[in-house]
N, C-alpha and C positions, 0 to 999 in steps of 0.2 A: 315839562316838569310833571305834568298829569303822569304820563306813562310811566316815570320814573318810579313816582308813587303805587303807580298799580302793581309794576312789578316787583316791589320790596313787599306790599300785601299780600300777591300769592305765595311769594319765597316764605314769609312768615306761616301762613297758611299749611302749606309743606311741611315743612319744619314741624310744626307741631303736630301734622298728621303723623309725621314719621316718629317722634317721638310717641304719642299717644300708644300708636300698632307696636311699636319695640315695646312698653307698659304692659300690654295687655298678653304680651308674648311670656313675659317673665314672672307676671302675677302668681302662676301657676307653680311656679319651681318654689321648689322648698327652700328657706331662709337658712341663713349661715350658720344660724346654732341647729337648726334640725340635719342639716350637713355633717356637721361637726361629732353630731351624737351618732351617727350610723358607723355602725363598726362592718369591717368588711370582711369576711370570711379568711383562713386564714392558709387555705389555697390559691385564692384569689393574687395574695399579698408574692406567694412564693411564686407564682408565675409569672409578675409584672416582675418580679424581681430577676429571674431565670429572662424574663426577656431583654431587661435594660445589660444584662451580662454578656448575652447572647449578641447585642448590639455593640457592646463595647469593643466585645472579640472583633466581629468581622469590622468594623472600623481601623484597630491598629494592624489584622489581619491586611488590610489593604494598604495601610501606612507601609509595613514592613516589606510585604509585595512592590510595591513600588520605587522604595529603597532599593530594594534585595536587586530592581531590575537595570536600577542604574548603576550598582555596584558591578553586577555580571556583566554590562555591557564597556565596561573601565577596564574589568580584569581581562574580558577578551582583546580588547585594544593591544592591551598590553600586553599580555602572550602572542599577538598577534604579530607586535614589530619585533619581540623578541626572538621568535620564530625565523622572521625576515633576517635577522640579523643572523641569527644559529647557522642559519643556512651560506652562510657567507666562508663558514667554513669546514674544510673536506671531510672532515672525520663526522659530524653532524650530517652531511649528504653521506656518506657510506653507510650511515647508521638506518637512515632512513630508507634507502634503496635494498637495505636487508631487511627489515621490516617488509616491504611490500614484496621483495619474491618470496618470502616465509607464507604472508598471506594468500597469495598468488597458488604456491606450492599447496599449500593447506585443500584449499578448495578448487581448485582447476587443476586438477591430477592427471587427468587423461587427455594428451592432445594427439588428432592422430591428421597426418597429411599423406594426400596422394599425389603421386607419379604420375603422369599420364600423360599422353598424347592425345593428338587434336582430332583423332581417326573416332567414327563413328560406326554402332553397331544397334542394331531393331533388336529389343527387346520384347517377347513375349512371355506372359504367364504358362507355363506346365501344370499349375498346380495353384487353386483358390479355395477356399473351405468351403463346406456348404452354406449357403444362404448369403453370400456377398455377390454382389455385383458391381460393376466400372460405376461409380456416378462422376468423375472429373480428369483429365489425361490432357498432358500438353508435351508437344516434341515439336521442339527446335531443331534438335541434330546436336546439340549442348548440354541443355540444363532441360532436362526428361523429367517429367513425372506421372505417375499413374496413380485414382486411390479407389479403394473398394469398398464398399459400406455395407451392415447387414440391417436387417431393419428394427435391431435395436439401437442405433447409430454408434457401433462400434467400427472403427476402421481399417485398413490395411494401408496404409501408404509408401510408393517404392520412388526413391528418389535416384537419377543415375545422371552421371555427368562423364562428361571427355574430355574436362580443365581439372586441373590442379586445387587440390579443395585441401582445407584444415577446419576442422571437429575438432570441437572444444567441448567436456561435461565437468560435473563438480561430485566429488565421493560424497558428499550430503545426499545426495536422492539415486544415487547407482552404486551396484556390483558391476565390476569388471569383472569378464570370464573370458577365455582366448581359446577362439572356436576355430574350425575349418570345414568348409565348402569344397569339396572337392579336393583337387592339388591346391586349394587357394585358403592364404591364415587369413582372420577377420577377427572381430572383436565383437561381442556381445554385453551388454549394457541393461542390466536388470535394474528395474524400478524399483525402488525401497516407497513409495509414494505411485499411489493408484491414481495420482493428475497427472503424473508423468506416464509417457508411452515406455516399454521396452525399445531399444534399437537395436539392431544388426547391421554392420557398416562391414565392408570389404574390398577389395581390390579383383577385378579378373578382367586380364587379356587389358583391354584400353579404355574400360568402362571403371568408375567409382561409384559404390552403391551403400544406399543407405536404406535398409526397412525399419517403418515405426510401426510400434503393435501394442495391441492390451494383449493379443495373442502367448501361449505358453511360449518356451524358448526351442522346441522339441516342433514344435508347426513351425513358427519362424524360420526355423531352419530346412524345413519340408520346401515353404517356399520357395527361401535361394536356391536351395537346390532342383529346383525343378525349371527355374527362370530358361529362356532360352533365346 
């Protein structure tokens, strides 16, 4: 019973420390009528006001957002089996498979495929501009390639193959132009875009060749023509 006693005395003790320090915290603050009388600037007033508006926006702003995201994900459902169902029948698939060779057509313009036999022939450079040299080359007896770099890191790349190959580009970032190499037609492919390389692609004898260049179109063609 002792302790029980002790311990409600300090609890009381507490208690009134804690009360006194809160006293002695608020003494200092000015009274509800000197509150009352302070008038607040009347900028002040327009910018709590500009903020609580500001707060209300992005609040419903995110109400409406969050609506907006369940709605869009209802209305996708639902185009989604509607779709499913469209597709059920023929004139909706024809419609559709015209649409995508239209888009097809639009941008993948130039397909070119080659002929060839499985016969192999050594390629060498005739003709490299000044200032390039080999930095990379691989031969299979297949899939060849050779590239040249100068030492601003522009480069020369000669690709050549003895299988049957199809090159695909998109009129977005080329001119097509119909060149010849000797007795031999080929295709030339002008960059409209300085991230894309020029190419020179051709057919001769059993070989299919592909050169990539930032090169003019007037060396490009120095090169095929000098290949041997």
């Amino acid at each position: 019973m002792y302790k029980d006693l002790e311990n409600e005395i300090w609890e009381s003790l507490l208690r009134a420390a804690v009360i006194e320090n809160s006293l002695n915290e608020i003494k200092d603050y000015p009274s509800e009528q000197e509150i009352n009388r302070i008038v607040l600037p009347e900028h002040y007033k327009l910018r709590m006001r500009r903020m609580l508006k500001h707060y209300r926006y992005r609040k419903y702003a995110k109400l409406s957002l969050r609506y907006g995201k369940k709605i869009a994900s209802v209305i996708l459902l639902i185009m989604g089996f509607s779709f499913t169902l469209l597709l059920s029948f023929a004139e909706v698939r024809a419609a559709c498979e015209s649409v995508i060779i239209e888009i097809y057509d639009r941008y993948i313009r130039y397909s070119y495929t080659s002929d060839l036999s499985l016969e192999n022939s050594p390629i060498h450079f005739g003709y490299v501009p000044e200032g390039y040299s080999m930095v990379e080359a691989s031969f299979n007896g297949i899939d060849n390639y050779v590239i040249y770099q100068n030492a601003y890191g522009d480069t020369i790349e000669l690709n050549y193959k003895t299988k049957k190959n199809t090159f695909l580009v998109d009129n977005e970032h080329y001119l097509i132009h119909e060149i010849h190499i000797g007795n031999d037609k080929g295709t030339f492919l002008e960059s409209l875009d300085n991230r894309f390389p020029n190419i020179l692609i051709w057919n001769a004898e059993n070989d299919y060749f592909q050169l990539k260049s930032t090169l003019e179109k007037e060396e490009m063609l120095k090169i095929a023509k000098n290949l041997k």
